[in-house]
N, C-alpha and C positions, 0 to 999 in steps of 0.2 A: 488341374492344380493351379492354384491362383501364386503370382508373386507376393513376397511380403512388399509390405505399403511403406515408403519411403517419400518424404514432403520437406523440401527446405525454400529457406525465403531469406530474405534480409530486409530490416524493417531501421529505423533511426529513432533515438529514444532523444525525441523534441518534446516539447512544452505539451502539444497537444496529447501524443500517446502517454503524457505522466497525467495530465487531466482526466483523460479517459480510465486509468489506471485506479485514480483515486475514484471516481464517482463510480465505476465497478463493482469496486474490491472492500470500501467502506461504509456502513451505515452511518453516517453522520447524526450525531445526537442535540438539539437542540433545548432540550427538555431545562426544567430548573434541576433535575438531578444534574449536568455535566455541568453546573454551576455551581454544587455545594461544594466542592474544595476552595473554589475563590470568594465565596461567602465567608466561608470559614476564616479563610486567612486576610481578609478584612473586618471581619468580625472580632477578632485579637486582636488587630491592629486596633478598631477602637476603642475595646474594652482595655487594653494596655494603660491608655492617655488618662486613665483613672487610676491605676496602681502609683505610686508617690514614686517608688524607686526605679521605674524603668523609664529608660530612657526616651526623651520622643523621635529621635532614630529610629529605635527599632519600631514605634508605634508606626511611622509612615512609612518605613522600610517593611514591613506585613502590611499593610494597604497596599501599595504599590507593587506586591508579589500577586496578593488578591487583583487587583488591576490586571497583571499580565495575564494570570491564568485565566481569567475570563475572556481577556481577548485571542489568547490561546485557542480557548472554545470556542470564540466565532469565525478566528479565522482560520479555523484548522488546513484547511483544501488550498490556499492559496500558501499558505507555509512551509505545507510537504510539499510544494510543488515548488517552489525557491528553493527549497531548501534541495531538493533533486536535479536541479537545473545549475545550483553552483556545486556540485559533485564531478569528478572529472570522468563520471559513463555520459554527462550530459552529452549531446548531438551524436553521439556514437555511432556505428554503425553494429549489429546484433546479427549476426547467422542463427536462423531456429530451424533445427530437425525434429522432423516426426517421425519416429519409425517404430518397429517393432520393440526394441529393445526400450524406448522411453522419449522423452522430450528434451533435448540437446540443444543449450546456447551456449552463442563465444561470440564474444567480441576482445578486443585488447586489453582489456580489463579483468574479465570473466572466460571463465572455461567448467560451465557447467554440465554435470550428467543429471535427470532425474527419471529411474527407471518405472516404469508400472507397477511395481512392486511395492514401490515408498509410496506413492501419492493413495490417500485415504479418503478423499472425493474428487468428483469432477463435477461441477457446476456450471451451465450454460448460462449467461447474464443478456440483458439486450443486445449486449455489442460485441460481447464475447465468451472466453471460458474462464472461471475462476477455480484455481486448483489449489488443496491444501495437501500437502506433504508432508512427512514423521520429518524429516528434516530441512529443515529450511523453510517453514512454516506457509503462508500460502504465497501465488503466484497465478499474474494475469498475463492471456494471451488476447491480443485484441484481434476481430474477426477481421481487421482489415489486409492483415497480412495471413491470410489463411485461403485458400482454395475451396472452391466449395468440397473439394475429393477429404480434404486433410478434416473440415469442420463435421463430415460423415462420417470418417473416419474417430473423433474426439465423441461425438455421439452415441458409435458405440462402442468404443471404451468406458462411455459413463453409462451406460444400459449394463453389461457387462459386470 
């Protein structure tokens, strides 16, 4: 009779684990399609600057939203990643369990359960595992705080 598998660790969610998080867990789109909303909304702006009655406010105020969403688009990775680092889980410290029952974090902040049950894939990535869940949509586990027992262990739960 084998024991059930039980795996905990504690990891710090610093700059580099949200780096890792984002180049993971998103496809990053460069294309001119993640561009046609701020085409768009410059595109009103200077077709505005020809209607008599509107104002040229609003004509540079819709350019200058077109401006941000483009730079939105290109700087998407370094934004989430500000924008995660002035959140107050920044530098945290994180307990992750693995066991039978599901994948369990806490930190001061968070007191999560996600059982086998909810999660709807498990996806290995180069660096680690990407999991999507019925609630609370997906979630990265990076292979660095992981054992090689626990990452056997995530394997075949996703064969499984």
């Amino acid at each position: 009779m084998t024991s059930p598998f039980s795996y905990t660790t504690t990891f710090t969610l610093d700059k580099a684990h949200f780096n890792e998080c984002f180049s993971q867990s998103v496809n990053s789109d460069f294309s001119i399609r993640a561009y046609i909303k701020a085409m768009v909304l410059a595109g009103v702006g200077l077709l505005s600057f020809y209607i008599p009655d509107v104002s040229t406010y609003f004509s540079w105020f819709m350019i200058a939203l077109g401006v941000l969403d483009a730079l939105s688009v290109y700087y998407q990775r370094p934004w989430w990643v500000a924008r995660q680092m002035l959140s107050k889980a920044a530098n945290s410290e994180v307990t992750l369990e693995i066991n039978e029952q599901g994948i369990k974090t806490k930190s001061f902040y968070v007191d999560s359960q996600l059982d086998w049950s909810e999660i709807i894939s498990l996806a290995e990535t180069e660096l680690g595992f990407l999991i999507t869940a019925t609630k609370g949509g997906r979630h990265y586990i990076s292979n660095t705080c992981l054992s090689e027992q626990a990452k056997q262990y995530l394997r075949a739960k996703q064969a499984s």
